[in-house]
N, C-alpha and C positions, 0 to 999 in steps of 0.2 A: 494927547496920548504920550506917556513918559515912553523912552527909551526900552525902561525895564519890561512893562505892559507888553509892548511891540514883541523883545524877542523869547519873553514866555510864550504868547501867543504861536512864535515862530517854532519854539521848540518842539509847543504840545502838535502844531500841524504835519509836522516831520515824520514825529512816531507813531502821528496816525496813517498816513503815509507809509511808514513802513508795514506797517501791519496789512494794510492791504494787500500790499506785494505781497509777503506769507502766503496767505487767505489764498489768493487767486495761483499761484504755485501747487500748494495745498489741491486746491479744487483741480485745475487743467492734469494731473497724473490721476485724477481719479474718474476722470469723465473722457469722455472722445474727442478729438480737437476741433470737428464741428462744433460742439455746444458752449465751446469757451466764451465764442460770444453772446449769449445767452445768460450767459451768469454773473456777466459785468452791470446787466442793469439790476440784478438782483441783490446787491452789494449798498449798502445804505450807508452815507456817512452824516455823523449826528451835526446837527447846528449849532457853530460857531457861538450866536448869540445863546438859546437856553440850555445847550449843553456846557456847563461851568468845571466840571469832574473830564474834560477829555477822551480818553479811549477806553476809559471805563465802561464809557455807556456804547461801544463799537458791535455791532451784530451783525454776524453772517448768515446772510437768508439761504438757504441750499432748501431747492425741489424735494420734495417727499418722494420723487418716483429714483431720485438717484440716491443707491445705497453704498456706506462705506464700506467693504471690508474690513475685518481686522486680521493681522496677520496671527497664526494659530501653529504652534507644533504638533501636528498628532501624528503619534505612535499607535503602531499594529502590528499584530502578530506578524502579517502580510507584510510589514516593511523592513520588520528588524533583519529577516533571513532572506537568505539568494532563493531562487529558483529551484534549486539543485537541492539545497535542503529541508526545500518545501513539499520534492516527489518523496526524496528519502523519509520524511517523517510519514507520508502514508502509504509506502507500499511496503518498508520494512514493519521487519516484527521485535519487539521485545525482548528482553532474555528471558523472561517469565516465559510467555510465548513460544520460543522456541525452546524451553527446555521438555515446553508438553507437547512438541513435535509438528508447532505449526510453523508454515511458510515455508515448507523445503527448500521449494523451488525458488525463492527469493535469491534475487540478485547474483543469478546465474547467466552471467551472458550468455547471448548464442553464438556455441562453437563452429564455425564455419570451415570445410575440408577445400584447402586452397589444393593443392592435388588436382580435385575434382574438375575434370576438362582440358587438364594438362598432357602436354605427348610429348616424349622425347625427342629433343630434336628440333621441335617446332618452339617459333617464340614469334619475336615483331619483327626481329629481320625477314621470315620466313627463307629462309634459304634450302635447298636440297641438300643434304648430309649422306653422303655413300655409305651403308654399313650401319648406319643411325638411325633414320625415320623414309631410308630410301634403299632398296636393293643395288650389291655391289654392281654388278653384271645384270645386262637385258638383254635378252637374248646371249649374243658373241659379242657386244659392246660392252664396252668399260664406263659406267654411268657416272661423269665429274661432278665434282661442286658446283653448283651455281644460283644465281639469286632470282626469285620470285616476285613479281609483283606484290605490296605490300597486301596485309589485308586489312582494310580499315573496321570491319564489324568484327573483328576478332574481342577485343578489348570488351567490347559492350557486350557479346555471345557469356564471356565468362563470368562477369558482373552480374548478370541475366541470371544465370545458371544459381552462381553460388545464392544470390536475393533467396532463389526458391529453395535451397536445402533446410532451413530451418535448425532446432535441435537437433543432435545426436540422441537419436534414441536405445536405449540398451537393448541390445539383443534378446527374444523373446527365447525364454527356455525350456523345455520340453517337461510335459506334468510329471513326468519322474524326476527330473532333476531339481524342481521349484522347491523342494523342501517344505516345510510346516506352513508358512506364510510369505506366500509371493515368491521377492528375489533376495529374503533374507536368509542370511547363511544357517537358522536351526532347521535340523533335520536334509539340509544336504548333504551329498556324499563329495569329501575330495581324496579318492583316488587311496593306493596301501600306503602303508608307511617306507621309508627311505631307507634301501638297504644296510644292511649291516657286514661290513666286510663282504663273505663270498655268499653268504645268508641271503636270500632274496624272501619277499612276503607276495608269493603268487598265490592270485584267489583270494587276497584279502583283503576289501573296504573299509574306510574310516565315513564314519559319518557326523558331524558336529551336530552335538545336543544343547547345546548351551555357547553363548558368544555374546560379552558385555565390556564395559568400561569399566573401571576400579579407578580409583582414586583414595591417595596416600599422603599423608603429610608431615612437608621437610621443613626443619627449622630454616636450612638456606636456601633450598629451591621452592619452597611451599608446596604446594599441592603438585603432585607428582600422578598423569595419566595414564594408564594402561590396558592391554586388550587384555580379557581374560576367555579366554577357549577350555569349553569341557567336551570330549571326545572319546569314542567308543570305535574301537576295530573288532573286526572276524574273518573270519577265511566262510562261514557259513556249515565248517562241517564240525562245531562244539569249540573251537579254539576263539577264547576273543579276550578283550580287557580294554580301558580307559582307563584314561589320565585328566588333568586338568595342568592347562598352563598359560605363563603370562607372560607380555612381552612389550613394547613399546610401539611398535607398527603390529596389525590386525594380520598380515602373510607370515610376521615370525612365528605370532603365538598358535595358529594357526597348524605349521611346520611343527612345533618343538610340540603339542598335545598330541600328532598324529603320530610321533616319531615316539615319543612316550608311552601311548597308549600300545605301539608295540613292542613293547619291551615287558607289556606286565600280562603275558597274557595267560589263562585259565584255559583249563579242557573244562566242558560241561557235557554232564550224562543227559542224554536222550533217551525216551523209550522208542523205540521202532525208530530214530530218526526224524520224528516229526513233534514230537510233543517231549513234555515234562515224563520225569518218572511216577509222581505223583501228585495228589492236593498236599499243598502246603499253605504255611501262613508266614511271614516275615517282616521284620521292622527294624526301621533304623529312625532313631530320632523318635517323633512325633509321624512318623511315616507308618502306617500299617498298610498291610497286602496280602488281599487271597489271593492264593493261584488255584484253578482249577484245569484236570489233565481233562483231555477234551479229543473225541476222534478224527480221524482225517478229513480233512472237507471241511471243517468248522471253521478255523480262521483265525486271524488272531483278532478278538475284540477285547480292547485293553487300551489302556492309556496310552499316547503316542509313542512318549518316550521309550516305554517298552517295549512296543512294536516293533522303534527301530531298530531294539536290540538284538528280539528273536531274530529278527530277519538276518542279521549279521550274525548271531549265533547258528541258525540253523533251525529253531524252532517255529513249527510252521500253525498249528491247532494248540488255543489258549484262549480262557477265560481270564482277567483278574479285575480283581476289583481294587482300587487305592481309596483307601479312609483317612481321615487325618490332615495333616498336611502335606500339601503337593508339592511339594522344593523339588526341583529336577533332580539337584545331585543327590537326593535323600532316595528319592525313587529308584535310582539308580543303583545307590549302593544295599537301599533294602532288596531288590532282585536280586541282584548278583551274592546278596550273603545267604540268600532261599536258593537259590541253585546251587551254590557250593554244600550248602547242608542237607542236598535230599541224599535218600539211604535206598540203594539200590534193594530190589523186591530179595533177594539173594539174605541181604542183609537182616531185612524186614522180620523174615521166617523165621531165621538164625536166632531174632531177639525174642521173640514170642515163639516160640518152639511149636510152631503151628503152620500149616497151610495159609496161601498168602493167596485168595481166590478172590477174581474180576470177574464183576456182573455188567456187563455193557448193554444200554439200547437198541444199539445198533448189528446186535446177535443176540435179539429177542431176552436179553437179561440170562442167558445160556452161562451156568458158573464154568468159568475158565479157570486153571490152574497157573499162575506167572510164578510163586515162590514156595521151594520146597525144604523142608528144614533135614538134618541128619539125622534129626531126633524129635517125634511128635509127641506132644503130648497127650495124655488120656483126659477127656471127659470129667474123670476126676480127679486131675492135678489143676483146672482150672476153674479159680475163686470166681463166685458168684458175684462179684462187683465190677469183675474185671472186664475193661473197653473191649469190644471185638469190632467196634464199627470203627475201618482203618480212616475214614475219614475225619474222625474225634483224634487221632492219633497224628496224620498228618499235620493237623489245625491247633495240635498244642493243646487240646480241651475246651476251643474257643470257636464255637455256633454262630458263623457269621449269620447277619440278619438278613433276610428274605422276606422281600414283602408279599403279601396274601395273593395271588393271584385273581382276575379279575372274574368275577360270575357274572356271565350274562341274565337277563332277566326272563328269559324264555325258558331258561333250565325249571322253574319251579312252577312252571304252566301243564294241566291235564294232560294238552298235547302234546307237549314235549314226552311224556310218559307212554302214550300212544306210540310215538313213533319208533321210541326203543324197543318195544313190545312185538312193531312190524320185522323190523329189521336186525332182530336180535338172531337170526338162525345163519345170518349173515353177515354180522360186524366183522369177524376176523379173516373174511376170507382174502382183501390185499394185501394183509401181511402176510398170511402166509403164505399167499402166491408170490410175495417176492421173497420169503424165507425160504422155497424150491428153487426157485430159480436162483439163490443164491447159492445155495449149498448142491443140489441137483442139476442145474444146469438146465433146468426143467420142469415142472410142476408133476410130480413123481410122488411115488410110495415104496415102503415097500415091497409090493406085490407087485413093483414094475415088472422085474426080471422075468417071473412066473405069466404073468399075464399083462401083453403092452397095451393093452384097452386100457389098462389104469395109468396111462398116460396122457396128461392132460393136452398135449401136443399129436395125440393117436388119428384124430378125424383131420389133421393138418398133414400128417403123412402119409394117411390116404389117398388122399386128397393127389398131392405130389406123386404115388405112385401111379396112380389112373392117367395122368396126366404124363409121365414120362411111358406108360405104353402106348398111350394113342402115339402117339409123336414117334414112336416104332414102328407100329403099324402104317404110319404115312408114307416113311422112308422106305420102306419093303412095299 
């Protein structure tokens, strides 16, 4: 064997040699270091004599039961973000979201009242303070300063305390004051407006009918936010008026509409103090509005906003009806331009040279006399076309629509016919029993005076007479 033979052979045994080392490196990090030895007999090195190609032919036996990992990046939503903006993304809301009014409540801490359990005077020194959280004098003694044993559960007493208060919850408010919905400022009242010099507004509420955000836009400030306040005053005896205004915090504009609103104020004509002078119709806008004059006890049924006006004007008995579009300030100002334009009955007369005569339900449809003119006309100065029904007149010529009233299905029944048949000698006798007692004071005629048997109250004060002479008779 030449030289050369020799240390080729030497070379190729080396680097098979080395390779082994690798291998079992390789292996011992990938298995437990019990099993190292175990996998040295599993290690095969090829034969000198029919392996001619060297570490070509080198192969590592590894067990099927031991697997390799391979090392892997993986990315998730869960890895890229902390903790903290993993709650933020599902408890918070959107701007979408909250522009339609959801998640009020979100990420409102709880307010906690440190106050709450506090006393003056006392702390951790606990010490007695004369004059502080301890009377100067007891009895004829002068009570000194002096110090207390500590108290160790003090600390944990307050901790205790405050754990349990929870949220601050707002003050519950009285059904008159809650306004139109809940504890939002429409339809509350805040209080008159702020005097003027020596001018005082006694007797007279401001109520907010409208309270929103505006938004404006500046070339260098961009959008620009503001509160805008629509507001209505009254004293409640025909004096009122509103304003609208706007301001940068929600207490200014607040202030400057209530403070406005009185400065513009109107008298409005009442009849008797409690209702309109008459039916009318009024529009402002795409706002149309009946009014209908209504007697005492009836109420006001009418659109809110109006409601809250009479009540601040003074008007107590009202129908209306709103058509159209309902915009609050449109509603508003179409009221208030129907009240500024009714025509006193006086006036009424004056224009139609004629009797100005009220039929009411409630005095049996009795024609009343409310407007007298200085000069009537005759029968034949008035044209045969001409309106006399003052309610066309009120209304502009404009027949609000009234829907059919509802028929029962027993009205078109034989017996229903029967029973009107029975009872006909006697339908009208409640009313006109309380038409006496209205006007009489008593169920009466006129032939009370001549003879008091014609009073319907006669065998009732019989009655009481027999009974106050026995009761004489007792006494004697």
């Amino acid at each position: 064997m030449s030289i050369a033979t020799t240390s080729a052979k030497m070379a190729g045994l080396s680097r098979q040699l080395m390779l082994l080392s690798v291998a079992e490196k390789c292996v011992r990090n990938l298995v437990a270091p019990g099993a190292t030895r175990q996998l040295h007999s599993l290690v095969a090195l090829p034969n000198a004599k029919n392996d001619s190609q060297g570490s070509q032919n080198l192969k590592l036996i590894i067990p099927s039961a031991v697997s390799i990992p391979q090392s892997e990046y993986s990315t998730s939503f869960f890895v890229k973000h902390t903790a903290e903006q993993l709650w933020k993304g599902v408890t918070s809301v959107s701007n979408a979201g909250r522009k339609r009014g959801r998640g009020k409540g979100v990420g409102k801490k709880t307010a906690k009242d440190l106050n709450r359990g506090q006393i003056i005077g006392v702390g951790k020194s606990n010490i007695v303070w004369p004059g502080l959280n301890a009377p100067v004098l007891q009895g004829k003694e002068l009570v000194e300063r002096r110090q207390l044993p500590p108290d160790p559960d003090r600390e944990a007493k307050l901790i205790k305390m405050r754990d349990t208060m929870g949220q601050f919850r707002p003050l519950l408010l009285s059904p008159l004051e809650r306004g139109w919905s809940g504890t939002k400022m429409h339809g509350r009242s805040v209080g008159p407006p702020d005097p003027i010099g020596e001018d005082n507004f006694e007797g007279f509420d401001t109520k907010i009918l409208e309270m929103k955000t505006v938004a404006s836009m500046d070339a260098n400030y961009g959008k620009i936010r503001r509160f805008s306040v629509f507001a209505f005053t009254g004293n409640k005896q025909g004096l009122a008026g509103f304003a609208m205004a706007k301001a940068p915090d929600g207490r200014g504009a607040l202030k400057r509409a209530r403070n406005r609103a009185g400065q513009k104020l109107l008298y409005i004509e009442r009849y008797k103090e409690h209702t309109v002078l008459h039916d009318f119709y009024t529009r402002f806008g795409h706002t149309q509005i009946y009014v209908y004059k209504k007697p005492e006890g009836f109420g006001l049924v009418c659109h809110r906003a109006i409601k809250a006006m009479c009540e601040l004007i003074g008007i107590k008995d009202l129908y209306a009806k709103v058509k159209g579009s309902t915009n609050l300030q449109h509603i508003v100002k179409a009221f208030m331009l129907g009240l500024i334009r009714q025509r006193s009955h006086a006036q009424l007369s004056e224009e139609k040279a004629l009797y100005l005569v009220e039929q009411r339900e409630d005095f049996q449809n009795f024609p009343v006399v409310i407007g007298e003119p200085s000069r009537c006309r005759s029968e034949n100065e008035i044209k045969y076309d001409e309106t006399m029904d003052f309610s066309h007149i009120g209304f502009e010529d404009r027949i609000p629509y009234r829907k059919r009233p509802y028929v029962p299905g027993y009205l078109t029944l034989p017996s229903w016919e029967n029973h009107l048949l029975k009872t006909e000698w006697r339908r009208n006798h409640p009313q006109m029993r309380r038409w006496h007692i209205r006007e009489y004071d008593g169920v009466k005629s006129h032939l009370t005076s001549k003879h008091p048997e014609a009073d319907g109250t006669y065998a009732m004060q019989l009655w009481q007479k027999k009974k106050a002479e026995e009761a004489q008779n007792e006494e004697e």
